[in-house]
C-alpha positions in Angstrom: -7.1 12.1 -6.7 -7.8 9.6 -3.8 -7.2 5.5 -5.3 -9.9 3.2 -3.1 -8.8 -0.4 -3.7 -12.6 -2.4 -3.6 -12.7 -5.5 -0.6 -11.9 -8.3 -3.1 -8.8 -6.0 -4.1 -7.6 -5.4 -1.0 -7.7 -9.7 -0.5 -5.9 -10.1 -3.9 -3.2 -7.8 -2.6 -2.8 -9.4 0.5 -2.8 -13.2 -1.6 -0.3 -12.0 -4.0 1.9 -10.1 -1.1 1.7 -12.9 1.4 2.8 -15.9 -1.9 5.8 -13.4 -2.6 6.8 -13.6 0.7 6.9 -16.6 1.7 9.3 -17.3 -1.8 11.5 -14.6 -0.2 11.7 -13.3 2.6 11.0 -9.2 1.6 9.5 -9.8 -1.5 6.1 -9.1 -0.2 6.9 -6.3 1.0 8.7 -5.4 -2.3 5.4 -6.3 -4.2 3.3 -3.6 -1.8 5.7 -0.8 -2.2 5.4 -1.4 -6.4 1.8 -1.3 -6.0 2.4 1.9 -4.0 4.2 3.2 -6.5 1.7 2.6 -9.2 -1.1 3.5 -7.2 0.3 7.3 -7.0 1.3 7.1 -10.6 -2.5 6.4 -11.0 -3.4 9.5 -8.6 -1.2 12.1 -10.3 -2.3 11.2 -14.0 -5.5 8.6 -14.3 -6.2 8.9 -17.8 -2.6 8.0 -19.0 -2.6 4.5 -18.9 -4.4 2.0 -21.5 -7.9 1.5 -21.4 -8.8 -2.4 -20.7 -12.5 -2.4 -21.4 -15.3 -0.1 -21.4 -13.9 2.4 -19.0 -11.6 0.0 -17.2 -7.9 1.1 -17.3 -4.8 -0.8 -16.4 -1.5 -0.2 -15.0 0.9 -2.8 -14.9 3.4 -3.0 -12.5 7.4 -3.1 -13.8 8.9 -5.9 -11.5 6.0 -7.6 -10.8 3.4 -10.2 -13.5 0.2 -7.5 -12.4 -1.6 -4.9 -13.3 -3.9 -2.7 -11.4 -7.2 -2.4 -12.9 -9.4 0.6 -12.6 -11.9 3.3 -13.0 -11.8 6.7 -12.8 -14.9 8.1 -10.7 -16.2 11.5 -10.3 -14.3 12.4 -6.6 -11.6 9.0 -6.7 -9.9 6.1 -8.3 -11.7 2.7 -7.4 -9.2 0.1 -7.9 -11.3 -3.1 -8.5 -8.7 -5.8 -9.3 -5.2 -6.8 -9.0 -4.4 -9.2 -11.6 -2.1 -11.1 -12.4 -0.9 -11.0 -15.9 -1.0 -14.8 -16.8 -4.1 -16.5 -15.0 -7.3 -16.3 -16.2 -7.2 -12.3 -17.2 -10.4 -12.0 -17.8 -12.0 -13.3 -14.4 -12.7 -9.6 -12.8 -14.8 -8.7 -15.8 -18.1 -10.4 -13.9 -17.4 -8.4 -10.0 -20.9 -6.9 -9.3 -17.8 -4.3 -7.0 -17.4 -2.4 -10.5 
């Protein structure tokens, strides 16, 4: 199944890849290819991971503090947040995205 990452997920991405980059050089880079990772983990088997709320799931990523949060929709996965696990982790609950 196809994984759509929504506008203000795409920015949290970019924030969290561009902060672990500039602590070392690669890191980044490292952060995208574990969000990669768990973004086909999330294609091949959706309904595996724990349910946050409602019908929100989350994966969280092994080396990194985040989790992917997201929904399972009738043709795709729509990835709505990329959280970190230790500020404010409830914030993405208001998005008018989900």
């Amino acid at each position: 199944m196809k994984v759509v990452f929504s506008n203000l997920a795409k920015r949290e991405l970019e924030d969290a890849a561009n902060f672990y980059e500039m602590e070392f050089e690669g890191l980044g880079k490292q952060f995208l290819a574990e969000v990669k990772k768990a973004a086909l983990r999330i294609s091949e088997y959706p309904k595996v991971w724990t349910v946050e709320r409602g019908e929100i799931r989350k994966c969280l990523l092994p080396r990194f503090p985040y989790k992917l949060l997201y929904s399972i929709e009738q043709d795709h996965i729509h990835v709505i947040a990329v959280a970190h696990l230790h500020r404010k982790p409830d914030y993405w609950i208001e998005r008018e995205e989900i």
